[in-house]
RODO-2510 file (C-alpha; in nm, 4 decimals, decimal comma):
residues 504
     n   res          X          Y          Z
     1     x    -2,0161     0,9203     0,1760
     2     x    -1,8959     0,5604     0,2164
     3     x    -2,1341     0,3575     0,3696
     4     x    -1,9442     0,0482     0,6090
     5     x    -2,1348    -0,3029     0,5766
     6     x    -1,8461    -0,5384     0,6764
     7     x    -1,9084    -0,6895     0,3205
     8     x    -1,8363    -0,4178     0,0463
     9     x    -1,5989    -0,1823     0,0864
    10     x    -1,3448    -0,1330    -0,1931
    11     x    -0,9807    -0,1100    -0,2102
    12     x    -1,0965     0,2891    -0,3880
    13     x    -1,3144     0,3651    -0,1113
    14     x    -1,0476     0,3021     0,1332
    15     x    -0,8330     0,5342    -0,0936
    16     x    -1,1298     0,8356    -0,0793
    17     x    -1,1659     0,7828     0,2948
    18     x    -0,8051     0,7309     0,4160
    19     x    -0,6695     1,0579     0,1667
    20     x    -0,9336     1,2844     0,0350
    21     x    -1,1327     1,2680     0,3881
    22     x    -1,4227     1,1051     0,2877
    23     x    -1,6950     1,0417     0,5201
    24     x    -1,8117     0,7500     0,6807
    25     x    -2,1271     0,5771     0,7754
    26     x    -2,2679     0,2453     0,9263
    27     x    -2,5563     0,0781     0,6947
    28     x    -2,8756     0,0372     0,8817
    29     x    -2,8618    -0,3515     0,8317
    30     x    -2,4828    -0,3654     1,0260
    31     x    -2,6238    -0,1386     1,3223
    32     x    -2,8662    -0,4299     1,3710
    33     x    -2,6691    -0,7152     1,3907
    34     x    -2,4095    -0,4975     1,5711
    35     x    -2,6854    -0,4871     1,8581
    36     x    -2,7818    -0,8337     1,8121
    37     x    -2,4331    -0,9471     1,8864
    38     x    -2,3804    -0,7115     2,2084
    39     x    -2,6965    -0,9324     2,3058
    40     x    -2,5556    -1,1911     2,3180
    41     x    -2,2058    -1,1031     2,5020
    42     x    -2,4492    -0,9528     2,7818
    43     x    -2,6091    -1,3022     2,7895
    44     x    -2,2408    -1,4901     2,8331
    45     x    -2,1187    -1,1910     3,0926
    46     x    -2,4621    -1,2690     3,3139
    47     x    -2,4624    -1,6609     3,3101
    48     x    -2,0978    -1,6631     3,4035
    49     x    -2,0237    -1,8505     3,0820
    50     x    -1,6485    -1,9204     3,0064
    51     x    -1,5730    -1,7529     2,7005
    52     x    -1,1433    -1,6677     2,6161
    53     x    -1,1788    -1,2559     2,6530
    54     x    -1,4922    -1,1851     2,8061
    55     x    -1,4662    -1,3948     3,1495
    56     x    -1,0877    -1,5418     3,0550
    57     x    -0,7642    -1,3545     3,0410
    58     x    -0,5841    -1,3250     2,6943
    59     x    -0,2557    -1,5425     2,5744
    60     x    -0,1151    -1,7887     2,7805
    61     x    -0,3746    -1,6389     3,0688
    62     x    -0,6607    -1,7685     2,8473
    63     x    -0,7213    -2,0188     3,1388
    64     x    -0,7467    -1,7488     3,4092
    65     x    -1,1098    -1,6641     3,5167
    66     x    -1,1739    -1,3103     3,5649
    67     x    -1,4817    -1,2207     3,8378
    68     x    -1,8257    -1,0744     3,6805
    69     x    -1,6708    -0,7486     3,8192
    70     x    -1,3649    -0,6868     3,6954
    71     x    -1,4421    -0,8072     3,3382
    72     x    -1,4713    -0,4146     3,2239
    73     x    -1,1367    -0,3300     3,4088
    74     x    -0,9653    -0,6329     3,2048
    75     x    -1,0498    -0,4591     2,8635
    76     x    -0,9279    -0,1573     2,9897
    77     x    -0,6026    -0,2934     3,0899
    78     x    -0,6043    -0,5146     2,7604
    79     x    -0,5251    -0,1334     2,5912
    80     x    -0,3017    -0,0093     2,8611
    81     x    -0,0881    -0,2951     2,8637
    82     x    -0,0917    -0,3481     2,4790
    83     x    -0,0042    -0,0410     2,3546
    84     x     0,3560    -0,0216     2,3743
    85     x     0,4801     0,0050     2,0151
    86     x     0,7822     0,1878     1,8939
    87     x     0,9432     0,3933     1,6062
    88     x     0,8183     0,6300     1,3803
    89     x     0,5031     0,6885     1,3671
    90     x     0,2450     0,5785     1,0931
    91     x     0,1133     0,8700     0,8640
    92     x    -0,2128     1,0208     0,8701
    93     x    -0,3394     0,8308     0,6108
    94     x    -0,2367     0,5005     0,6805
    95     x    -0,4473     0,5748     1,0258
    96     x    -0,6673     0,6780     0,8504
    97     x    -0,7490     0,3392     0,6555
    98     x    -0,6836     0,1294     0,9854
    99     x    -1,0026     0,2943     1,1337
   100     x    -1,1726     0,2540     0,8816
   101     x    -1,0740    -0,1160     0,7874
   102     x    -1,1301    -0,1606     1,1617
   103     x    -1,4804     0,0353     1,1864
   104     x    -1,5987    -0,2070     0,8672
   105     x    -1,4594    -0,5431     1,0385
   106     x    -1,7078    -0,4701     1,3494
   107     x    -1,9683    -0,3515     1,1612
   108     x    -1,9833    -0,7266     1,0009
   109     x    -2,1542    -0,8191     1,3443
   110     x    -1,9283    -1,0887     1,4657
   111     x    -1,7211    -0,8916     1,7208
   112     x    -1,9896    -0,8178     1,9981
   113     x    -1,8735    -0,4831     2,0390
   114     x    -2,1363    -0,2215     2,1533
   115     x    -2,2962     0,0286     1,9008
   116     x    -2,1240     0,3242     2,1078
   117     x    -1,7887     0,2167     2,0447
   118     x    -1,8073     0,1626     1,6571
   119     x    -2,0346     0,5224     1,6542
   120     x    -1,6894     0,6954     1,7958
   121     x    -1,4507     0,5396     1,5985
   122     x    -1,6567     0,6827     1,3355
   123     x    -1,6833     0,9911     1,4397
   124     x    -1,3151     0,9903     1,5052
   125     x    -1,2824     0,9166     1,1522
   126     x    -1,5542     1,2047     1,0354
   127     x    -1,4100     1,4725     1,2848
   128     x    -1,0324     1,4206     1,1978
   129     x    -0,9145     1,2548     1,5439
   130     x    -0,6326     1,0587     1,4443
   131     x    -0,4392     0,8663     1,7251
   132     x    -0,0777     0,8487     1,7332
   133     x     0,0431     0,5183     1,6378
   134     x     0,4080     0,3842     1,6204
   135     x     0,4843     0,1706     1,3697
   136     x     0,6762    -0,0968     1,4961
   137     x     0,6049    -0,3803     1,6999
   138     x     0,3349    -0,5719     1,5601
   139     x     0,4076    -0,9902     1,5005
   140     x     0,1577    -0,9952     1,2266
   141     x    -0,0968    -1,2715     1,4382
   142     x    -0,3635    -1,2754     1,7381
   143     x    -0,4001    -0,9187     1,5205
   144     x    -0,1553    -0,5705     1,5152
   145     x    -0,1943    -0,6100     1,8952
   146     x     0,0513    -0,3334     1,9368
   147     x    -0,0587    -0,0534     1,7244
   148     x    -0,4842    -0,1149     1,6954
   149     x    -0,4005    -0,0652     2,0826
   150     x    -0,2759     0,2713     2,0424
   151     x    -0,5814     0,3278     1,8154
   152     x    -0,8058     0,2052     2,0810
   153     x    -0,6281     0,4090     2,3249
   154     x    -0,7545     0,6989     2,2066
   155     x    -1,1363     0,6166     2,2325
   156     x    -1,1067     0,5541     2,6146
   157     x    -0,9559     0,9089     2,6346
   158     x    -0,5596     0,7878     2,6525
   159     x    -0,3028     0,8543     2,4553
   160     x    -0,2348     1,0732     2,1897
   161     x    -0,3813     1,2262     1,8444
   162     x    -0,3129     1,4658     1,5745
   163     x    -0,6190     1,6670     1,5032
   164     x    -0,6032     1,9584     1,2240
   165     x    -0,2209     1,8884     1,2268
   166     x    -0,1738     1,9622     1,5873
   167     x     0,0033     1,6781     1,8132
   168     x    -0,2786     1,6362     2,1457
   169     x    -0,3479     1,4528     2,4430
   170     x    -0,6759     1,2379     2,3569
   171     x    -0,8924     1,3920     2,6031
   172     x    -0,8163     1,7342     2,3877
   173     x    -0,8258     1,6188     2,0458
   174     x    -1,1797     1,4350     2,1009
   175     x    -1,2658     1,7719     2,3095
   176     x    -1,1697     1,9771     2,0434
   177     x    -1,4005     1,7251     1,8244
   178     x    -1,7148     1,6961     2,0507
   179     x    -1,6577     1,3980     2,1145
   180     x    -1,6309     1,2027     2,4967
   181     x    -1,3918     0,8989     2,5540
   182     x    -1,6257     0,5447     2,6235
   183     x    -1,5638     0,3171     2,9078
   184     x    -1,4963    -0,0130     2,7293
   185     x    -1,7087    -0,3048     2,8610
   186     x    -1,6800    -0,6658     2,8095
   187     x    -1,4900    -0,7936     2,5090
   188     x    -1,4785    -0,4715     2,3494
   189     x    -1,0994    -0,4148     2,3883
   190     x    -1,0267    -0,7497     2,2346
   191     x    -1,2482    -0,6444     1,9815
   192     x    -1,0825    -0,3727     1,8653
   193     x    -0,7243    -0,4690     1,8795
   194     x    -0,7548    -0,8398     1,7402
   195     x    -0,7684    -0,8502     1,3630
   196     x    -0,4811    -0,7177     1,0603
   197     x    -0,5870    -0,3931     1,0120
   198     x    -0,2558    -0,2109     1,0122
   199     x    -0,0964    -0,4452     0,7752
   200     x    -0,3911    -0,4535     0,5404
   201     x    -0,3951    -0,0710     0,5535
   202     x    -0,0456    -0,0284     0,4618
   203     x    -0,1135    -0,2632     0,2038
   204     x    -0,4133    -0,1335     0,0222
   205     x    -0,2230     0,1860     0,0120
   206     x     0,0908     0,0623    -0,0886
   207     x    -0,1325    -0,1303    -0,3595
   208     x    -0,2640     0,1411    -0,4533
   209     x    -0,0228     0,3650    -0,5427
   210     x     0,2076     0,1036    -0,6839
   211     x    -0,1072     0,0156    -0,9838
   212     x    -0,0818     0,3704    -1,0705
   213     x     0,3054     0,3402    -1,1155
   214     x     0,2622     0,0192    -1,3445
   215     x     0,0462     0,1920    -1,5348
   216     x     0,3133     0,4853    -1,6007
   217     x     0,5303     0,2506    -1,6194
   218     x     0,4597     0,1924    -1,9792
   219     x     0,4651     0,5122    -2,1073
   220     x     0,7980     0,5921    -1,9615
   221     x     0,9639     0,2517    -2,1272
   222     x     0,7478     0,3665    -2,3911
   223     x     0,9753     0,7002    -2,4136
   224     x     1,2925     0,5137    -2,3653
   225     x     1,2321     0,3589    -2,6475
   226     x     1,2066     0,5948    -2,8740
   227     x     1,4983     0,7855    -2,6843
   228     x     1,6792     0,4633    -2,7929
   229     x     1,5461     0,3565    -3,1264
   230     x     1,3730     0,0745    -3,0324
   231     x     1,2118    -0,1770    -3,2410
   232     x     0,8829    -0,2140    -3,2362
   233     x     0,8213    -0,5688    -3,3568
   234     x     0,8913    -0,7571    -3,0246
   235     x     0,5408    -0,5714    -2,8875
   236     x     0,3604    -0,6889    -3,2319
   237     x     0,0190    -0,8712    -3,1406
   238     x     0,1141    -1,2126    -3,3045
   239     x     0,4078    -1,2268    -3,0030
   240     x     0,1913    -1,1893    -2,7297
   241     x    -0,0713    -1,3561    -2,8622
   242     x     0,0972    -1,7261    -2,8880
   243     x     0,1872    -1,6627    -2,4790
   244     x    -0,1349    -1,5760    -2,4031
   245     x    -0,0955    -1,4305    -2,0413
   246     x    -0,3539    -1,1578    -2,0215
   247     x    -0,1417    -0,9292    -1,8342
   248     x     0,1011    -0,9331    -2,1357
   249     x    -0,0955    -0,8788    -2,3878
   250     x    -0,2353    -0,5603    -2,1767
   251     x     0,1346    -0,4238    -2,2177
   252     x     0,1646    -0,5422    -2,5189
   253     x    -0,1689    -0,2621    -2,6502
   254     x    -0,0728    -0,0289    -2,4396
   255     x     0,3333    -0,0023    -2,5984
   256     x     0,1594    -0,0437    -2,9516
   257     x    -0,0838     0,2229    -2,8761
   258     x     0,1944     0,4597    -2,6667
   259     x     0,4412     0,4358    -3,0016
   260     x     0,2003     0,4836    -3,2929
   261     x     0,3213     0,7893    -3,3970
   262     x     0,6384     0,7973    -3,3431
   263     x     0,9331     0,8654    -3,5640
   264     x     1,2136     0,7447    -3,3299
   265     x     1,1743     0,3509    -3,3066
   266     x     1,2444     0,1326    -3,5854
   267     x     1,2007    -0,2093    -3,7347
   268     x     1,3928    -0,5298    -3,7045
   269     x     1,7217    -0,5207    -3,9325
   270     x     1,6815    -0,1164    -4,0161
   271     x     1,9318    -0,0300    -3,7308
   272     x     1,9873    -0,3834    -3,5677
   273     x     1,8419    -0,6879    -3,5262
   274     x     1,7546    -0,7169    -3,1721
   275     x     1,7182    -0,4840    -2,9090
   276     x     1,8264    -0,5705    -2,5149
   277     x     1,6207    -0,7592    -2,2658
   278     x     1,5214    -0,4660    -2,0761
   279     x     1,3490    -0,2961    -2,4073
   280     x     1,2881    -0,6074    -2,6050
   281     x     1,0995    -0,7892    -2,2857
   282     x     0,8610    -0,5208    -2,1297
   283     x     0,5648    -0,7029    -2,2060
   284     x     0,6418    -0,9820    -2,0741
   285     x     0,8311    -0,8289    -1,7269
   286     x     0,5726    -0,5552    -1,6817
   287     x     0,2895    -0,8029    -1,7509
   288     x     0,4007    -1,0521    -1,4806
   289     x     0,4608    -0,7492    -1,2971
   290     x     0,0708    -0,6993    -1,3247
   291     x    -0,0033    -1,0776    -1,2352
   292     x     0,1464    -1,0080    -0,8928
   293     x    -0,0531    -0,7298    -0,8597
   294     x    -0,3972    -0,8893    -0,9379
   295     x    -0,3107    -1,1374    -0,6574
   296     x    -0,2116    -0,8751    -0,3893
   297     x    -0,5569    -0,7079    -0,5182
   298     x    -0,7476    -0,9979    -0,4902
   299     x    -0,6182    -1,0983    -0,0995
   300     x    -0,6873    -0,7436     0,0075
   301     x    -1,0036    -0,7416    -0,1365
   302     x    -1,1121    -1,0568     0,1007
   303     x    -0,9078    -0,9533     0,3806
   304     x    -1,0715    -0,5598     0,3862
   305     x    -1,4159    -0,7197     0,4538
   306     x    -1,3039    -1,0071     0,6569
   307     x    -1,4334    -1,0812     1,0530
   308     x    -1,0253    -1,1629     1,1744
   309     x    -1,1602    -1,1224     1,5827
   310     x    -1,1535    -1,4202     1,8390
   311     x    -1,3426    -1,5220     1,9388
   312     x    -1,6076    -1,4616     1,6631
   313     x    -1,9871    -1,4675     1,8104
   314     x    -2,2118    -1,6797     1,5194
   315     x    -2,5628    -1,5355     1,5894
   316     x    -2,7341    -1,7975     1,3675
   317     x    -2,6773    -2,0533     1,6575
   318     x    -2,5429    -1,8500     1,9685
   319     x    -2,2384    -2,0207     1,8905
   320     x    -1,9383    -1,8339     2,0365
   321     x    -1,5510    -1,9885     1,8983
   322     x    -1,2267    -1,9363     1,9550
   323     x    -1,0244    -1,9231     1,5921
   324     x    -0,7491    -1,7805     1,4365
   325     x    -0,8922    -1,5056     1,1497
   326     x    -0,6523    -1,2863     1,3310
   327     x    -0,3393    -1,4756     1,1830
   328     x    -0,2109    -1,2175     0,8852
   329     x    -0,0441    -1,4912     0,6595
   330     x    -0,2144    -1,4041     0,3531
   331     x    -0,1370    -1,0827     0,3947
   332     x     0,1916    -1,1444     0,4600
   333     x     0,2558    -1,3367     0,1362
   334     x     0,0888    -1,0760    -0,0441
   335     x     0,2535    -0,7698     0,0735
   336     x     0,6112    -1,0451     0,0507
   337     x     0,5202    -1,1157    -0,3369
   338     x     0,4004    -0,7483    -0,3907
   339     x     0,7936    -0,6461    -0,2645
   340     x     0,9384    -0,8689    -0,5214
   341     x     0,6820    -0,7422    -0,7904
   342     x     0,8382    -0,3775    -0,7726
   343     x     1,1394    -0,4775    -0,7204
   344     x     1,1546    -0,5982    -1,0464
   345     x     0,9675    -0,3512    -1,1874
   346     x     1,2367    -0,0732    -1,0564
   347     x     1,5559    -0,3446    -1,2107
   348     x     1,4577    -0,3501    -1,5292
   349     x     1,3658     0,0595    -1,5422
   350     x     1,7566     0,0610    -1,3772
   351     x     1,8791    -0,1015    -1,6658
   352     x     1,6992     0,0903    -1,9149
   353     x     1,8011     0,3972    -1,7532
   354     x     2,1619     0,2224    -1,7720
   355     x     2,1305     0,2235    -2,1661
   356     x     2,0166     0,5429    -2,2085
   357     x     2,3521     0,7153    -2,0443
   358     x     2,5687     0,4450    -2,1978
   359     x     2,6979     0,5528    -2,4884
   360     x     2,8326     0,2484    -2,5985
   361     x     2,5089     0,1273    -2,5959
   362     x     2,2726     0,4592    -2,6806
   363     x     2,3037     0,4650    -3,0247
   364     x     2,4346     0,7849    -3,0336
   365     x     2,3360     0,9725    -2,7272
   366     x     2,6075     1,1775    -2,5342
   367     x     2,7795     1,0079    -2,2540
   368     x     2,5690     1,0682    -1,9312
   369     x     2,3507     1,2567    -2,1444
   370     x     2,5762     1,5550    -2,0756
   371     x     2,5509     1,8861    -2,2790
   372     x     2,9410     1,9091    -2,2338
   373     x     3,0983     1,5780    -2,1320
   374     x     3,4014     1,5740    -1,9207
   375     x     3,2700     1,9813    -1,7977
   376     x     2,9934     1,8597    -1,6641
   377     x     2,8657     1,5039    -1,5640
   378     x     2,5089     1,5424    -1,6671
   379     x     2,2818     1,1895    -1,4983
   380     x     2,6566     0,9988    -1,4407
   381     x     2,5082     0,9850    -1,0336
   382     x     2,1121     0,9652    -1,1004
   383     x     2,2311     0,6387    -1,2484
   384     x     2,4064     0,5578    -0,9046
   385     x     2,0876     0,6898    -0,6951
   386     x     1,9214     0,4314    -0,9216
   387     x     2,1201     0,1611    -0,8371
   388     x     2,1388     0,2018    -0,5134
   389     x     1,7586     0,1923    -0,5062
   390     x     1,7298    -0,1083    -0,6758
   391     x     2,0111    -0,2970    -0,4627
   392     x     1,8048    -0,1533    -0,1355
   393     x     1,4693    -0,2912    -0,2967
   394     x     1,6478    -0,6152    -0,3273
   395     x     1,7297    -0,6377     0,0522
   396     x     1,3712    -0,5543     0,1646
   397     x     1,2148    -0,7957    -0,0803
   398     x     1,3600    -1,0805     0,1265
   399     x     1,0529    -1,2163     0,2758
   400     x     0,9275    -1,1490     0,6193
   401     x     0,6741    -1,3871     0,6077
   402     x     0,9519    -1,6856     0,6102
   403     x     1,0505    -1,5874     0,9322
   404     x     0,8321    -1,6795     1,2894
   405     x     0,8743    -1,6323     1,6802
   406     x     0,6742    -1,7667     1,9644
   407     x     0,5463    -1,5306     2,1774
   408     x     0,3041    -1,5337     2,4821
   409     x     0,4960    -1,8076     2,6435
   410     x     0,4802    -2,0480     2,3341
   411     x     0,0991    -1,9944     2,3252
   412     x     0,1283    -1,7939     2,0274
   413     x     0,4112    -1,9662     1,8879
   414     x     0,3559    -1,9169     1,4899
   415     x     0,3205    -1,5341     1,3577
   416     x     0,2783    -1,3725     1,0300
   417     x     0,5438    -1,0940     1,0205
   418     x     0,2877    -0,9722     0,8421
   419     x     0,3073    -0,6328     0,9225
   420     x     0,6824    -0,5901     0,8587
   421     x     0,6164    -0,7012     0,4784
   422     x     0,3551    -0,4431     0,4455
   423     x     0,5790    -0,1546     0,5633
   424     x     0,8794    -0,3130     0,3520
   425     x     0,6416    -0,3278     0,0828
   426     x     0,5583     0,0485     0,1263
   427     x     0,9235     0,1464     0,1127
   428     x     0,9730    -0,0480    -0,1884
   429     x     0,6894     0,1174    -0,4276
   430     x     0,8382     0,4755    -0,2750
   431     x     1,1903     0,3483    -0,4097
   432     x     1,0565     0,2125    -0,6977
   433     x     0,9097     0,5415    -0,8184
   434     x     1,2486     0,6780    -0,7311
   435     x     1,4160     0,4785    -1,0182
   436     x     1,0800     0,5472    -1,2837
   437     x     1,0994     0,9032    -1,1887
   438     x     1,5277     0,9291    -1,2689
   439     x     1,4217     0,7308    -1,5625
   440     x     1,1878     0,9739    -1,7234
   441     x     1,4131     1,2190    -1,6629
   442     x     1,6655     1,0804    -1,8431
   443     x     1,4329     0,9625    -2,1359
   444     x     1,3213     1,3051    -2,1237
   445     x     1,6813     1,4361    -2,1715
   446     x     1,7260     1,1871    -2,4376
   447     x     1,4466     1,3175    -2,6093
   448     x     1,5956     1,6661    -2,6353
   449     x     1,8518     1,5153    -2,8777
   450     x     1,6139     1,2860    -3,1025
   451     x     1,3843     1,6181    -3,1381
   452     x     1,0955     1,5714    -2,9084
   453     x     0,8419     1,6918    -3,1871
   454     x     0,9506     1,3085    -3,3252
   455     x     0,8209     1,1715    -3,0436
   456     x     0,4789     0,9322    -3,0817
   457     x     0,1714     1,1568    -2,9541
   458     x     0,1648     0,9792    -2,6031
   459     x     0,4925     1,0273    -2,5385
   460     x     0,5569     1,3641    -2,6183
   461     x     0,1886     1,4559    -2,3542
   462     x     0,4406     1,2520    -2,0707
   463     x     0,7368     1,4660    -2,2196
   464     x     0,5464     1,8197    -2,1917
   465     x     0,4421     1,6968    -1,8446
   466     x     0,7455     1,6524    -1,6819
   467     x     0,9116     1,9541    -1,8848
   468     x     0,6732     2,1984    -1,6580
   469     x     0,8477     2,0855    -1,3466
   470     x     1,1948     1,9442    -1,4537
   471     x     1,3235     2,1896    -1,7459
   472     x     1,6380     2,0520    -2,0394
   473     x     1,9629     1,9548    -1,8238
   474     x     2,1354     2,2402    -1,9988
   475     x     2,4451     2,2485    -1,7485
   476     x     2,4910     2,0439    -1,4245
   477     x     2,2477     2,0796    -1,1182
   478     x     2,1300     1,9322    -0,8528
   479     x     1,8591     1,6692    -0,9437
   480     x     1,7426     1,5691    -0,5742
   481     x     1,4127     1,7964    -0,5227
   482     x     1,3263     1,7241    -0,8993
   483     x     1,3772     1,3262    -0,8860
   484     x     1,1250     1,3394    -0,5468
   485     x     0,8548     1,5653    -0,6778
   486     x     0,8509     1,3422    -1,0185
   487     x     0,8396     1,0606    -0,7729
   488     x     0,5131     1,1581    -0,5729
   489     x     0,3571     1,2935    -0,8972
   490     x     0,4031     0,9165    -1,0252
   491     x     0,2670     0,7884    -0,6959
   492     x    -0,0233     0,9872    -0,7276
   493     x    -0,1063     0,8456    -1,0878
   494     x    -0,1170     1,2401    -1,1664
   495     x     0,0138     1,2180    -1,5688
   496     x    -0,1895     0,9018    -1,6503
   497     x    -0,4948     1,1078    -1,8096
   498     x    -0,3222     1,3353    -1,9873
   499     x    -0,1427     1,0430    -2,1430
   500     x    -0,4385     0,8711    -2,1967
   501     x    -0,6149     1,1536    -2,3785
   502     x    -0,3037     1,1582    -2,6429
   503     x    -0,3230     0,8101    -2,7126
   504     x    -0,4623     0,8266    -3,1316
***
């Protein structure tokens, strides 16, 4: 059970919640201040107070008074009208972690949102109600407007949802649940749609999954390596030491520990002096690699148990402010710096990948790594696939968050993008573990002519891994459904414990 605060929840809790179903609670202490806050909205709704939201319109209608009575219909209309998004729609468990992100943000106690509403997004959550929400057409500031509307949609009994992998009209699916829509009351529609939920959500996913492939990473340069007698003194602890970046000298242990053992690489002058870039430099790429990735951790760690409504109701002082927590441009950055972080992470693995079915530059390895070169053309187009990854990586890592369009007649006239760089970040891990996956299939396939029982102990546990799903390229076949279930088994971090139990 993972218990929502507003102030604690982890980038791995989101993980457990959004995909392995874990359930989901409110602490005691946030149900409290959750009431204290609806207080005080009740207060501003009965002494007519002017308050952007509750008795204003929204946008460039902020200065339009709505009547006592219609201040319920506005939040209703709010959803209706802001739920027009477009494209495909988001997966199951990136709607997952937008509830929940969005169920912890209003459990802080700054939203004013009644305890009823937050209870059913809950249960939404715990009973596998998951409303349908396009991915396109958020601006990245005053929130995801577009798609946290078609999440809201659902709790007022609108809209659709996927429950037990069945596609339903809302009223159904929270039927089907036990569950009853709510009528949404004053500020509670702004409440649920203003903030970066969708963005972060992507993110901390995307984040996620692409730790677990820096982490393999290693061990599959690590295999190259040997696959291409590498020398082992450029990872030697007196290198990294004098350019002391921490993340460096992290790679640096891990390719010392990964290789001891091994009878493949060599020392500097027993086959050559130097050894390329792309083998000589993995510490230092793959440890600024990690840098990036300790910043995008850090940002989504603030932004995951961040109050991003407007106007934000300060109990302390009955204060009640218009801001602008809602603008994603952290988030933005991150998810823009994370893009360029894999992207570099999938070049170099390209180029590695490159050397391995070189033979001019393989030290001996057949040409394509083909059993019969000329017959058959062995990873000659897993190399292409590879490139073409990497050259598609380097079009999405252009930065969203450099770009900006006014909206809401120029009242809202700097946005984020915010939520475009998260699902261009997402696309670029998935590519990236495209290119690591046709990489250890090629070191793999390397290995079969250096004698994988030469291999260092860590190695040869990644080696036996992949050989029970991808077996020796023996004679041309179609790599496709291998390269994208070695892929998603990097993406799910699946190998790292069996490596890590090898390691002498």
């Amino acid at each position: 059970m993972v218990t929502l605060d507003g102030s604690s929840l982890q980038i791995e809790d989101v993980i457990r919640v959004a995909c392995k179903g874990k359930q989901v609670r409110i602490a005691e202490a946030a149900w409290e201040r959750v009431t204290q806050c609806r207080q005080r909205v009740e207060q501003m709704v009965s002494g007519n107070e002017t308050v952007y939201g509750v008795t204003t319109g929204f946008g460039k209608f902020a200065d339009v008074r709505i009547p006592a009575k219609d201040v319920a219909s506005l939040q209703t209309n709010l959803i209706r009208s802001h739920a027009c998004g477009v494209g495909p729609i988001l997966p199951e468990e990136t709607v997952r972690a937008m509830m929940l992100l969005r169920a912890n943000a209003l459990a802080k106690g700054y939203s004013g949102i009644t305890p009823a509403v937050l209870q059913l997004l809950v249960d939404c959550l715990n009973q596998g109600v998951h409303p349908l929400v396009p991915s396109q057409g958020s601006l990245g500031a005053s929130g995801d407007l577009a798609p946290l509307s078609h999440l809201a949609l659902v709790l007022i009994g609108e809209g659709e949802a996927f429950r037990k992998g069945k596609r339903l009209s809302a009223r159904k699916a929270l039927a089907e649940a036990g569950l009853q829509s709510i009528t949404l009351q004053a500020k509670e529609g702004l409440a649920l749609i203003n903030g970066t939920q969708t963005m972060t959500a992507i993110g901390v996913l995307a984040y996620g999954k692409a730790k677990r492939l820096t982490q393999l990473a290693d061990v599959i340069a690590a295999l190259t390596v040997e696959a291409l007698r590498g020398i082992v003194d450029a990872y030697d602890e007196a290198v990294q030491q004098v350019r002391p970046y921490a993340e460096q000298i992290e790679v640096g242990v891990n390719l010392r520990s990964l290789l001891q053992g091994s009878e493949l690489t060599t020392r500097q002058g027993e086959l050559r002096v130097q050894d390329a870039y792309s083998l000589r430099c993995i510490p230092q790429v793959h440890g600024a690699i990690r840098q990036v990735l300790r910043y995008v951790e850090d940002k989504l760690a603030i932004e995951m148990n961040a109050a991003t409504d407007n106007p934000l109701i300060f109990l302390e002082d009955g204060r009640v402010i218009s801001g602008g927590n809602f603008h994603g441009q952290p988030i933005a950055f991150a998810m823009d710096f994370m893009k360029i972080g894999l992207s570099e992470l999938a070049n170099i693995s390209e180029r590695r990948l490159e050397r391995l079915v070189n033979s001019q530059l393989s030290e001996g390895l057949p040409p394509f790594l083909s059993r019969h070169p000329g017959l058959a053309s062995g990873m000659m187009i897993a190399q292409y696939a590879a490139a073409s990854l990497v050259s598609e990586n380097k079009v999405l890592a252009h930065p969203a968050s450099v770009d900006s369009i006014p909206s809401s007649a120029n009242q809202e006239d700097h946005v984020s993008m915010g939520t475009i760089a998260a699902r261009h970040a997402e696309q670029v891990v998935k590519n990236t573990a495209r290119v690591l996956a046709i990489e250890l299939i090629g070191a793999a396939e390397a290995a079969e002519h250096r004698g994988p029982q030469r291999l260092a102990p860590a190695t040869r546990a990644l080696y036996d891994a992949l050989r029970e799903k991808v077996k020796p390229l023996t004679e041309d076949r179609s790599l496709h459904g291998e390269i994208e279930q070695v892929a998603e088994l990097l993406l799910e971090g699946t190998w790292l414990e069996r490596v890590e139990s090898a390691i002498t």
